[in-house]
OpenMM code with the backbone's topology and positions (N, CA, C; nanometers):
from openmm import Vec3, app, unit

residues = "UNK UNK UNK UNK UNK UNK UNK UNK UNK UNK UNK UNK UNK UNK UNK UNK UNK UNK UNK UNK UNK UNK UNK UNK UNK UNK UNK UNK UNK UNK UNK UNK UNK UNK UNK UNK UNK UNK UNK UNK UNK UNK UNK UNK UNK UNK UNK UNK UNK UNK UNK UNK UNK UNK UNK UNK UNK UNK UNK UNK UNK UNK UNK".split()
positions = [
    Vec3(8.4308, 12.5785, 9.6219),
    Vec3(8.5737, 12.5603, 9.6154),
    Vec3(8.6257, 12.6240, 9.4870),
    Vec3(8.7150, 12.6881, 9.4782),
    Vec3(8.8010, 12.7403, 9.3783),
    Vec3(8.8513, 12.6371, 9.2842),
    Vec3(8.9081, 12.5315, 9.2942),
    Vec3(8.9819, 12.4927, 9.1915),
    Vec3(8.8308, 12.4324, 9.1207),
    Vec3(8.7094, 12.3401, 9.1770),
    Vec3(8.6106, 12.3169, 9.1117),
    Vec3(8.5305, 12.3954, 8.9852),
    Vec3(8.5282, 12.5816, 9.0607),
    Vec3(8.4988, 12.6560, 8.9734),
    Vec3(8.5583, 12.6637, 8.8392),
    Vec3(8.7026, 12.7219, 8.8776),
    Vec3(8.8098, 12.6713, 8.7652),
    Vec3(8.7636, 12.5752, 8.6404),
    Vec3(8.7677, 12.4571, 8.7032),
    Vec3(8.7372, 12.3218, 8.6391),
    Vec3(8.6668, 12.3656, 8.5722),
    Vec3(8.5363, 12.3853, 8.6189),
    Vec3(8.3929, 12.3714, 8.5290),
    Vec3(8.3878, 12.4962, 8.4498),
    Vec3(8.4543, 12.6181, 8.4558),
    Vec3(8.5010, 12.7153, 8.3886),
    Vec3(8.5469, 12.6544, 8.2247),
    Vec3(8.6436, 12.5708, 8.3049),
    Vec3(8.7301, 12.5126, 8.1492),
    Vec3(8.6758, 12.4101, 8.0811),
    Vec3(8.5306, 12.3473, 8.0930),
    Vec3(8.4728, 12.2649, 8.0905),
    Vec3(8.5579, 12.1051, 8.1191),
    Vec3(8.6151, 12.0973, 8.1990),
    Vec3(8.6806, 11.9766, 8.2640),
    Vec3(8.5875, 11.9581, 8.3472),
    Vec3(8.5649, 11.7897, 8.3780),
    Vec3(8.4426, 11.7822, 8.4926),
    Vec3(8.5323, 11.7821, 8.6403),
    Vec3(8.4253, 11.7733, 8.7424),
    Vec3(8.4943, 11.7894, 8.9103),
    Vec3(8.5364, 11.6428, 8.9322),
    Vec3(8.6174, 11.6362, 9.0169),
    Vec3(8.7342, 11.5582, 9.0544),
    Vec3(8.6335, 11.4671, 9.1664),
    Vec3(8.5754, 11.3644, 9.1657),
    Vec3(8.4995, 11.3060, 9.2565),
    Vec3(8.5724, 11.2729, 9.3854),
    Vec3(8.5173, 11.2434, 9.5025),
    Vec3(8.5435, 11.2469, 9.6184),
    Vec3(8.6330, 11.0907, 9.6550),
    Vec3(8.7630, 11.1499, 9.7044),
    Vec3(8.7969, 11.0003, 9.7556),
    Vec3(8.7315, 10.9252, 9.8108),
    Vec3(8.7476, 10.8056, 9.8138),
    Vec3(8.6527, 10.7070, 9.8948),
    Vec3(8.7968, 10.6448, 10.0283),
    Vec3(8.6721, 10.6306, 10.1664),
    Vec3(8.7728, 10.6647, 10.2920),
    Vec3(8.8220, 10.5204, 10.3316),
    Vec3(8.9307, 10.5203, 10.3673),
    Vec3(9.0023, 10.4366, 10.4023),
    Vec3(8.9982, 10.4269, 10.5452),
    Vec3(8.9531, 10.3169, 10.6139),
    Vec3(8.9880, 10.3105, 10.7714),
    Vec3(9.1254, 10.2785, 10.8122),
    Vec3(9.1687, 10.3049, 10.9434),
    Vec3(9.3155, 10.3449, 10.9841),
    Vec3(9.3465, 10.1622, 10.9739),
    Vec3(9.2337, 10.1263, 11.0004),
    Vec3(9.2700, 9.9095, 11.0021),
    Vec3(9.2905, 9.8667, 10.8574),
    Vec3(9.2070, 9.9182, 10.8122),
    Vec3(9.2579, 9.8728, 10.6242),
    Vec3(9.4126, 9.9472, 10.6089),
    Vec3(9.3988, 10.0988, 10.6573),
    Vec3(9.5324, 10.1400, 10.5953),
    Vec3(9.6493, 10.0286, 10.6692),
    Vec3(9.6622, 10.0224, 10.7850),
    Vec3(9.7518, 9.9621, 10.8406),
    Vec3(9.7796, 9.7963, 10.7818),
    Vec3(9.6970, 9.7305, 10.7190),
    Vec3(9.6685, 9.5921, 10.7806),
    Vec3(9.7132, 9.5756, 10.5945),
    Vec3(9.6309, 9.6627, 10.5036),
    Vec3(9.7076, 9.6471, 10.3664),
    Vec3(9.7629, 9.7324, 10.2738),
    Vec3(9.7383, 9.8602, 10.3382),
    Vec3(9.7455, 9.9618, 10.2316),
    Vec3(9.9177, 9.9604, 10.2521),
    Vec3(9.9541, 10.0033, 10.4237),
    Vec3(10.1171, 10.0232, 10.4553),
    Vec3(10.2044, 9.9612, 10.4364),
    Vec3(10.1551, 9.8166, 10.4306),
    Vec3(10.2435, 9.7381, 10.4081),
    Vec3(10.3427, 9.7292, 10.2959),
    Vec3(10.2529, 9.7557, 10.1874),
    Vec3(10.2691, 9.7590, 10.0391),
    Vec3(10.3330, 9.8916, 10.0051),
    Vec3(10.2611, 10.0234, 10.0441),
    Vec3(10.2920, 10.1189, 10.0217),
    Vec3(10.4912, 10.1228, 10.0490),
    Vec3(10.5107, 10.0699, 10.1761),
    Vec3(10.6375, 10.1187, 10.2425),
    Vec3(10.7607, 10.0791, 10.1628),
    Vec3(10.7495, 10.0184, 10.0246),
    Vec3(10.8569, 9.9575, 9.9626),
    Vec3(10.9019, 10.1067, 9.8814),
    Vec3(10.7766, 10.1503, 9.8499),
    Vec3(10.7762, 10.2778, 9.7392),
    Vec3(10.7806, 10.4171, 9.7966),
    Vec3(10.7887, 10.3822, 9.9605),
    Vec3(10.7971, 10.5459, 9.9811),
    Vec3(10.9675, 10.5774, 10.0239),
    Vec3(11.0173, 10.7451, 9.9845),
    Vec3(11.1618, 10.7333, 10.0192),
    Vec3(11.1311, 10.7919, 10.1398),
    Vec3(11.2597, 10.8046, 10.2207),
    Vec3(11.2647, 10.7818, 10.3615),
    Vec3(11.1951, 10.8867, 10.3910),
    Vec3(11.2180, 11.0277, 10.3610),
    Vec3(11.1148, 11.1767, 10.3822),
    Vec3(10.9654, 11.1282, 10.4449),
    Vec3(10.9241, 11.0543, 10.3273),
    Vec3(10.7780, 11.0280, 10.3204),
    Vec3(10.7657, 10.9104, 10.4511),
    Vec3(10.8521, 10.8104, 10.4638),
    Vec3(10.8401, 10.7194, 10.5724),
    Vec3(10.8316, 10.7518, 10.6652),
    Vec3(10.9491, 10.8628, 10.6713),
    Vec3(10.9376, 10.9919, 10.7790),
    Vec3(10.7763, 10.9990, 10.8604),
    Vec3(10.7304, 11.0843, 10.7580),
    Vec3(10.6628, 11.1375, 10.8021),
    Vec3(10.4950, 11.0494, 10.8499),
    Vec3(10.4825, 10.9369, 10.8054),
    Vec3(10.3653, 10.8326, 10.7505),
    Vec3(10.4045, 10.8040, 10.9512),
    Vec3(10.5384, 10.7574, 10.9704),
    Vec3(10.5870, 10.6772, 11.1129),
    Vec3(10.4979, 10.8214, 11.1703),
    Vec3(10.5432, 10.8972, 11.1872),
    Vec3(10.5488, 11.0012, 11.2864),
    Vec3(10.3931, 11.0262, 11.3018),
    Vec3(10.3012, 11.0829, 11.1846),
    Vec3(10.1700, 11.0567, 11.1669),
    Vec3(10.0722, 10.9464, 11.2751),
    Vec3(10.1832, 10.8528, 11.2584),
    Vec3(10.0705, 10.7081, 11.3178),
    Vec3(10.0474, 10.7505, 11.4752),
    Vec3(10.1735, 10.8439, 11.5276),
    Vec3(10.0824, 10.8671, 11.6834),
    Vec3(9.9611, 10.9452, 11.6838),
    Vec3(9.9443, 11.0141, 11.5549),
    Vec3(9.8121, 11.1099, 11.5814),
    Vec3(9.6721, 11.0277, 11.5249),
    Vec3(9.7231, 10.8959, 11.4511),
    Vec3(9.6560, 10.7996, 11.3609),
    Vec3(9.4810, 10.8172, 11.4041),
    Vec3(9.4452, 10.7962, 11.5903),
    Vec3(9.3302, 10.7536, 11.6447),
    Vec3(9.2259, 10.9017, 11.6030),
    Vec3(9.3566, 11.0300, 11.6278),
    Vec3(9.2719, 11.1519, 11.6157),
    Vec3(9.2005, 11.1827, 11.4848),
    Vec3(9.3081, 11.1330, 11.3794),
    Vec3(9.2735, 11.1655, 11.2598),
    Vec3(9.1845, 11.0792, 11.1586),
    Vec3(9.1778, 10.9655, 11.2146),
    Vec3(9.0531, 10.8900, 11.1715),
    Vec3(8.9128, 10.9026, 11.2375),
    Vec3(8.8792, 10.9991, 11.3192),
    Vec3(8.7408, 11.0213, 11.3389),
    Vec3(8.6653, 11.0157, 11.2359),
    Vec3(8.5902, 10.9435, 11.1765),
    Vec3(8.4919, 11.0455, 11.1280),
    Vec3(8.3991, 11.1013, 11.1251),
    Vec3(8.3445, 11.1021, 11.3006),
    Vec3(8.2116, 11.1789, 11.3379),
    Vec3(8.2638, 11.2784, 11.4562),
    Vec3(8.2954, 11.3801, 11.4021),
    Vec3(8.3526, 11.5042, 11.5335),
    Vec3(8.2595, 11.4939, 11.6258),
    Vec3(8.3025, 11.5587, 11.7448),
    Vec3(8.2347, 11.5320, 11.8596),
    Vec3(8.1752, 11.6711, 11.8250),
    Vec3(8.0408, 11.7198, 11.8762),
    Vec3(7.9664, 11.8067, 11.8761),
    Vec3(7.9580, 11.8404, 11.9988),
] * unit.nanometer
topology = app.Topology()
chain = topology.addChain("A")
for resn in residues:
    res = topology.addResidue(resn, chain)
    for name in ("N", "CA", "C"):
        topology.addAtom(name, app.Element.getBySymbol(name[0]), res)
């Protein structure tokens, strides 16, 4: 990855890997909380997201 190279170029260390959130945690505590702080754009788009919610939480692609 490019920006990693970068990094370690400038001696800054790499940016460790998010840790994954399931679509039941996001829904059940993350949204709840989140939805006070997002402006409508972002609500926008979080609502609209949730129909694709089942696709985008795979996390074992089908082979």
């Amino acid at each position: 990855m490019v920006q990693g190279r970068r990094r370690a170029e400038n001696g800054v260390p790499g940016l460790q890997q998010l840790r994954y959130v399931s679509a039941d945690q996001w829904n059940r505590f993350y949204l709840p909380f989140a939805r006070e702080y997002l402006d409508r754009a972002q609500l926008m788009r979080v609502t609209a997201f949730q129909a694709y919610q089942s696709y985008l939480s795979i996390t074992d692609p089908l082979r």
